[in-house]
N, C-alpha and C positions, 0 to 999 in steps of 0.2 A: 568781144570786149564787153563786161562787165558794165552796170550803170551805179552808180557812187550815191547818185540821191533819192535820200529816204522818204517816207513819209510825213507827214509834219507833228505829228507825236508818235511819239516811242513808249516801249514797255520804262525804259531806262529811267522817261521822263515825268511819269504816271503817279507818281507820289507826289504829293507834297514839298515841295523846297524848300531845303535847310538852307540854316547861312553860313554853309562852305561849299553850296551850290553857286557854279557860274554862269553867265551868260554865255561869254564867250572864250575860250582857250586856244590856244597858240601854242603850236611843239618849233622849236625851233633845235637846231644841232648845235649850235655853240651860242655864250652869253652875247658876243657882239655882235652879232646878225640883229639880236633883239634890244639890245640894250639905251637907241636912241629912243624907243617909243618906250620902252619901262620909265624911261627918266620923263616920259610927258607924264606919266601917271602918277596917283598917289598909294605907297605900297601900302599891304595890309600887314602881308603874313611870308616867308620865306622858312619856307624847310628842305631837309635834304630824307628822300628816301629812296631806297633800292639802289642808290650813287646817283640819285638824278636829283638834281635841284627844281622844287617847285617855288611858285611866288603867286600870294594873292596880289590882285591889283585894283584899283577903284580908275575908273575914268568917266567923269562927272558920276552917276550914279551904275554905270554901267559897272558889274561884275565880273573879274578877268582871271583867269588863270593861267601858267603859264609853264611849260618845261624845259629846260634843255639835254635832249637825249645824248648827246653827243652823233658822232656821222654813224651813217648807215641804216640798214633798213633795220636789222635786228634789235637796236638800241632804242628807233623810232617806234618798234612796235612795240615794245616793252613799256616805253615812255608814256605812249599814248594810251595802253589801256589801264597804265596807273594814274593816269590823269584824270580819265574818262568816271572812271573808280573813284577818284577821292570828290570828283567836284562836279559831276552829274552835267556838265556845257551841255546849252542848246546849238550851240556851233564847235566848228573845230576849224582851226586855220592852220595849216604848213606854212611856216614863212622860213626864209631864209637866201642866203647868196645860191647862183646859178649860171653856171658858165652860158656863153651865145651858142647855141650853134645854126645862126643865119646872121650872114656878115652884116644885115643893118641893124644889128641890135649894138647899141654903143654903151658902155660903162654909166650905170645908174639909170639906164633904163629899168622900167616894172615888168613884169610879165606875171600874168594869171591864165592858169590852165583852164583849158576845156577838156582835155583828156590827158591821164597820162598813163606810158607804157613804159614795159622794162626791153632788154634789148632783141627781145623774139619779138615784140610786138604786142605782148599781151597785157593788156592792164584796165581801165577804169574812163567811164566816162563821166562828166558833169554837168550840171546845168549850172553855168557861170550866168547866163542872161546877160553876159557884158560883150564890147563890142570893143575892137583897138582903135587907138587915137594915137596915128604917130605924130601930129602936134603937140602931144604930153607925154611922148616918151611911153605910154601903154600898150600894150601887146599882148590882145590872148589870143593861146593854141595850146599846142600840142608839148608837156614837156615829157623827156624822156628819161627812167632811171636807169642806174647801173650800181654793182658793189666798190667800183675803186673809182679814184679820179677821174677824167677825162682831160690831161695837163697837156696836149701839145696842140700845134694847128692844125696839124696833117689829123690825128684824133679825130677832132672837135668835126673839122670839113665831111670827112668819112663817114661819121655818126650822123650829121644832120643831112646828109645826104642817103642815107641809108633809109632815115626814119621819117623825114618832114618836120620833124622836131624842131620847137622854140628856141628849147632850152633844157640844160640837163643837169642834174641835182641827185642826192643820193638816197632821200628820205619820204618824199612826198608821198610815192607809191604805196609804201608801207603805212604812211599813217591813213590816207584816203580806205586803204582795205580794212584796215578798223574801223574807222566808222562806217562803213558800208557794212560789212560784220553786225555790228550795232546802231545801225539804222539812226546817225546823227549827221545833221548835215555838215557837209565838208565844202573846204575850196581848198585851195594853194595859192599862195601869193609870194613873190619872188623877186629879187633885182638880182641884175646881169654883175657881178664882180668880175669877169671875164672875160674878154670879147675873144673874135675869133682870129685876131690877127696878132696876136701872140702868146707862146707857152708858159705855164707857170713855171715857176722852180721846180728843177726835179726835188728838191728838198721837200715838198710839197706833204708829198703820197706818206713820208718817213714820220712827219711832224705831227699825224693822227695816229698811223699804226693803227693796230688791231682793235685797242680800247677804245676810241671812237673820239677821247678828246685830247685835248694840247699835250704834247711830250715835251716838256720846258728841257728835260736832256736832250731829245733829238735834236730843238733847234740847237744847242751850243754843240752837239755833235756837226751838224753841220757847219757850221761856223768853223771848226775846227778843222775840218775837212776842206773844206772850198772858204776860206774867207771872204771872196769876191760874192756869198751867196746874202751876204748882210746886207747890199744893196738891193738884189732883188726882193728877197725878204721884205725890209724897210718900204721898196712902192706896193708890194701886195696887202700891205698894212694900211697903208693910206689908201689906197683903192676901194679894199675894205670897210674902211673908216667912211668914206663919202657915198659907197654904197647903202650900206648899214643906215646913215642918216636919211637919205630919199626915203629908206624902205621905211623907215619909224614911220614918218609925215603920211605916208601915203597907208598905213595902217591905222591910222588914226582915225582916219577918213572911213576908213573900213568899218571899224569897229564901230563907231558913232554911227553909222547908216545900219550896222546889223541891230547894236542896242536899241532903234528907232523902230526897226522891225519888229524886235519882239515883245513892245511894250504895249 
């Protein structure tokens, strides 16, 4: 297993800073994973390129950038080395939702990796320097990726048993391997939208598809299909929704400690 953190300058970082240089940068896979902590900031700039939506962001004087790659590994590495490209971060953070796979991990728990692998085993390790607090719902370890969901119990049991795994996500691995590629430092930061003591909708795996984000026809396909999928639907939303929020709060926290660092 590979080691994630760089040195504390890079060639990347060796010029001079523009002002469409960030601080710090955030790949996340969809807009609402990240959209409780965007709303703490004050924007600067939003553009779309290569299909990937970018955003400047100001937090207190702290400099932010921001993507949403859509799911998967190939979108996140894509996402991240045009991020890395246009806005030179001294950081890089994965954030995003993360099923359980260790039944004490409860809905809107955090989890921050110390290493993460894909499903041989092979992947990255980090120096997090943090330690878990299950009195604040905190958890770091081991998360583990894969290219499709991981939507059942029986799944989820199997995998975290297999690997000792936290938690499991589809994007982290691929953006950690870029910045390790380019020598920037990285973490992953995470909350649990799924625990292990029940399956998502199969509608789930249908509603990404291939492009990596929302099929607004899949869901009414499904709708279509199984009506009764509206309710499941509807609490994975909310789940979402109160997950999403924890993760804002506790990125903020993040961020303001990294910006303190590099000043």
């Amino acid at each position: 297993m590979s080691s994630a953190t760089p040195p504390s300058s890079t060639s990347d970082q060796a010029a001079p800073r523009s002002a469409a240089d960030a601080d710090v940068a955030l790949v996340s896979a969809l807009s609402m994973e990240l959209a409780p902590f965007v709303n703490r900031c004050l924007p600067v700039q939003s553009y779309v390129g290569d299909k990937y939506r970018f955003q400047g962001l100001l937090l207190h004087d702290i400099r932010i950038a921001t993507v949403e790659s859509g799911t998967g590994a190939n979108h996140a590495t894509r996402a991240t080395n045009a991020l890395i490209d246009g806005h030179r971060p001294q950081w890089v953070i994965s954030v995003g939702f993360s099923g359980a796979l260790q039944p004490h991990l409860k809905l809107g728990d955090l989890v921050v990796a110390d290493s993460i692998v894909d499903g041989d085993g092979k992947g990255i390790k980090l120096d997090t320097r943090m330690k878990s607090s299950p009195s604040d719902g905190l958890f770091v370890g081991k998360f583990v990726n894969l290219p499709q969901i991981v939507r059942t119990v029986a799944e989820k049991k199997a995998l975290g048993e297999k690997t000792t795994g936290l938690a499991v996500d589809m994007e982290s691995l691929a953006v950690g391997r870029v910045c390790a590629q380019r020598q920037i430092p990285f973490m992953s930061v995470r909350v649990i939208s799924d625990t292990m003591d029940k399956d998502l909708p199969p509608e789930v795996s249908a509603i990404f598809g291939s492009t990596g984000f929302l099929r607004a026809g899949a869901v009414l396909g499904a709708l279509w299909r199984r009506p009764s999928s509206w309710s499941d639907l509807w609490e994975l939303r909310e789940q979402s929704t109160m997950a999403a929020a924890r993760l804002g709060l506790y990125l903020k926290n993040v961020v303001e400690r990294l910006g303190e660092d590099l000043r």
